[in-house]
N, C-alpha and C positions, 0 to 999 in steps of 0.2 A: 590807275583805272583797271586795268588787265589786273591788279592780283586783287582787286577786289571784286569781279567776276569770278574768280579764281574762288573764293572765298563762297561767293552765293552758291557756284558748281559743289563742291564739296558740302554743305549745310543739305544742300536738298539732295543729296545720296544719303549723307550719316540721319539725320532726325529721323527718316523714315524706317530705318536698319535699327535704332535705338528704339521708337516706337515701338515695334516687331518684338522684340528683346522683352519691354517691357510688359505689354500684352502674355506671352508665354511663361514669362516666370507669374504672373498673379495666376494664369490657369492652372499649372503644377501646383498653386498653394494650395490654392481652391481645393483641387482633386485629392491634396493630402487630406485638408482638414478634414474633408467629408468624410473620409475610410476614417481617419481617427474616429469621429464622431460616431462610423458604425461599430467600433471596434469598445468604447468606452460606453457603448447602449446611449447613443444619441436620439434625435428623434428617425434619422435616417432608419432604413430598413436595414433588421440586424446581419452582423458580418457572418457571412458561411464559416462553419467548423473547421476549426484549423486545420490544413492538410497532414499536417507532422503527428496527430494523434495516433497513437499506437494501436496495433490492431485489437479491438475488445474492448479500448477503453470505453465504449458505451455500453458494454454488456454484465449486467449485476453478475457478481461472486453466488453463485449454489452449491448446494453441496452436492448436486451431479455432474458442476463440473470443474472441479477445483480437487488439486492435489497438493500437498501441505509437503514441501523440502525442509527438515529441519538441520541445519550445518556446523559441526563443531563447539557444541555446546558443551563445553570441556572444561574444568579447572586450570588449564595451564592458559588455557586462551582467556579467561575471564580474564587470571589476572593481567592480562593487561590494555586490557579495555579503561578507558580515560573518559570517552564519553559522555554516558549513563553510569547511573549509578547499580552497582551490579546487582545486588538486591532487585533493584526494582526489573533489571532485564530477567531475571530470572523468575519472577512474579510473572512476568508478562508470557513469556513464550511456556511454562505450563498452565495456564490458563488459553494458550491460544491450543496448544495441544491438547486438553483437555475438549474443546472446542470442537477439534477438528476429529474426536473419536465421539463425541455427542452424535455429530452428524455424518458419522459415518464416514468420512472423508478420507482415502487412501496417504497415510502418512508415511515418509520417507524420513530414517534415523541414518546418519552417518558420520562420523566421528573419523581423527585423523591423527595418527600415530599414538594409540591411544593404549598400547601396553608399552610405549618406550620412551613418551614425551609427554603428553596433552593428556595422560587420565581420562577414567571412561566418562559416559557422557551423565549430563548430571543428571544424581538416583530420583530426582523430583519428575524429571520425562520420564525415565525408564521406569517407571511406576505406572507410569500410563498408559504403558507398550508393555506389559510384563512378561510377553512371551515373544518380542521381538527383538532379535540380535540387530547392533547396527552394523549398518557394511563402514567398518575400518579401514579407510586408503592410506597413501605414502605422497599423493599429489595435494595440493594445495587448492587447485579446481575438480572440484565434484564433477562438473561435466565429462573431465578427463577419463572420470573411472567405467568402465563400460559396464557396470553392474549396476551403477548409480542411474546410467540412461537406459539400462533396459527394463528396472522397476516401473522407472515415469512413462515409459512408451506403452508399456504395457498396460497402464489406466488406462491410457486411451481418452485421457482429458487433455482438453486445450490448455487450461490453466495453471499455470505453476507458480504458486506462492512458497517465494524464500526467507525463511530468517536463518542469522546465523551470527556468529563471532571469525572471525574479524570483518566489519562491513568492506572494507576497504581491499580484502584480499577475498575473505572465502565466502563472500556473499556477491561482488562485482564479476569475478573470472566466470560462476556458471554462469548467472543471470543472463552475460553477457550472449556465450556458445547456446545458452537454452534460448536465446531469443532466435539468437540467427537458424537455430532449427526447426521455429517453424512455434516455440507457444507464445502466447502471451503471459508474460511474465510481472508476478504482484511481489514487492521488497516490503515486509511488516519491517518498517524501521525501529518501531519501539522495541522489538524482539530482538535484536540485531544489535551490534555494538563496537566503534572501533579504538583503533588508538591513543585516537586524543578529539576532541570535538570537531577539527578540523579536517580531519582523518575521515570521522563519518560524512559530516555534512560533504566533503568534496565527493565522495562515494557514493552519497546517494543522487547525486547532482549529475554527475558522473552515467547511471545506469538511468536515470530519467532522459536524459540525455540520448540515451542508445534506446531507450522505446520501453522504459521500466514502468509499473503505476505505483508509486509508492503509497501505502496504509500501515494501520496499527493492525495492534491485534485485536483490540476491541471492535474497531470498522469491521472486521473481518469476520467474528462471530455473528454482529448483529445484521450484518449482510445476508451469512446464511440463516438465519431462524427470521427475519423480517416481518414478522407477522405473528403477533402475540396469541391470534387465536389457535395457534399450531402448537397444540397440546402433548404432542407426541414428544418435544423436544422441551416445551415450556419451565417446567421443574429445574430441569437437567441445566440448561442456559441460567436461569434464576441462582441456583447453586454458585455456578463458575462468578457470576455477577458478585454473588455474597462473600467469595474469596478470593478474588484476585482483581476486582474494579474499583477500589480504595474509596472515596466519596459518596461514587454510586451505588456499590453496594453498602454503604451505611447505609443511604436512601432508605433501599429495597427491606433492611434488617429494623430499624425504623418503623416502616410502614406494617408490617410483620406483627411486630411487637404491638404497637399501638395503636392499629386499625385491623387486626385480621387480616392481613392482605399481603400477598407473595407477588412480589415483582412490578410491572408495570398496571396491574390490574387496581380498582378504586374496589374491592370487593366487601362482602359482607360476610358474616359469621357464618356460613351456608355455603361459604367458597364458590359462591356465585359473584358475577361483579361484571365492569365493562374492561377492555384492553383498547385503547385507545380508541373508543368509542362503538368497539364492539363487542354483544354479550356472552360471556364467555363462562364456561365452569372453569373453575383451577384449583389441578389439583392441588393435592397435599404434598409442602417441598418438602426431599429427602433431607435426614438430619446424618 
């Protein structure tokens, strides 16, 4: 009799303590699902900006305030890029240079042991730049070299877009020391190139990571000219488009051909026409 009292005492402590238990875990579910559901565009109200975005990442690429790092774009380092394929890194980053002297963009050339190792930088940039020497270091991080930080300080842009060879070493060490001093730092991956695809991808994971916004180099042009009716640059962008954007410039050489018409414009034989729906002259592209 006593331990079946015994028994009723203990039931009516624990059912009420397990009740409790079970009440709190479905509120915790609850509470998840809903952040999920704001996080996955439910019908909840959508979740705030994530705090970890890096400073700038809402702020478009211009070309007043963007400065173009171009790092190690050498013969000894291509070869041994695994990656991409080299050809096409090398399409890409002078057309991004090209780009970045359309718009007037303060560009930065630097090469790295490059009368003892690593060959100078390749003559398809230095064509671009034809009256600028690159600063040749002995470190392996451009940020190290104090010639290399006092060009960029000296813009006086927040922005510093890097490409370079090897992603994994002489693309990660500045990005890294340029963030922590203060820019906001953009990695053109398709310009860039490492060891083996493993090698990049952990690289770029790696400086996104530490507050990097990774792009190409095409995001990077079309960011700064944005706006087809901006004539001043229109030609110039068209061109770069017609040799170094492989598909899209067929498009563009296409449209040329068998419409009259240069670039993103629907135009007519009178180099009149619309740019995505606004009406534009355009000019006549350089040959």
């Amino acid at each position: 009799m006593k331990s079946l009292k015994t028994h009723r005492v203990v039931a009516s402590i624990v059912f009420p303590v397990l009740t409790v238990i079970a009440v709190t875990v479905v509120m915790v579910q609850t509470s998840g699902n809903a952040a999920l559901a704001q996080q996955v565009g439910g019908t909840a109200q959508p979740a705030a900006a994530a705090p970890t975005a890096p400073k700038g990442a809402y702020d478009l690429l211009t070309p007043q305030n963007s400065t173009l790092l171009l790092i190690d774009h050498q013969p000894q380092m291509a070869f041994g890029v695994q990656s991409h394929d080299r050809g096409l890194i090398l399409n890409n980053v002078v057309g991004l240079a090209k780009a970045a002297k359309v718009f007037k963009v303060p560009t930065i050339l630097t090469t790295v042991a490059a009368g003892t190792f690593s060959g100078p930088l390749f003559p398809e940039i230095q064509t671009v730049f034809p009256e600028q020497k690159p600063i040749d270091r002995t470190t392996m991080n451009a940020w190290e070299d104090e010639r290399v930080r006092n060009v960029v300080r000296q813009t006086g842009r927040p922005k510093l877009i890097i490409a370079g060879l090897w992603t994994e070493v002489c693309v990660v060490l500045p990005m890294i020391d340029a963030k922590e001093a203060g820019y906001e730092v953009y990695v053109v991956a398709d310009a860039s190139g490492g060891t083996s695809q493993e090698a990049h991808e952990l690289a770029m994971a790696r400086m996104i990571q530490a507050g990097a916004i990774p792009v190409t180099w095409q995001q990077v042009m079309l960011e700064w000219q944005r706006d087809w009716a901006r004539q001043e640059t229109y030609a110039a962008v068209n061109d770069i488009v017609r040799q170094h954007s492989g598909a899209y410039g067929m498009g563009i050489n296409y449209a040329k051909t068998m419409l009259g018409a240069s670039g993103e414009g629907q135009a007519t034989r009178a180099n009149e026409g619309t740019a995505f729906g606004t009406q534009v002259t355009i000019p006549k592209p350089s040959q």
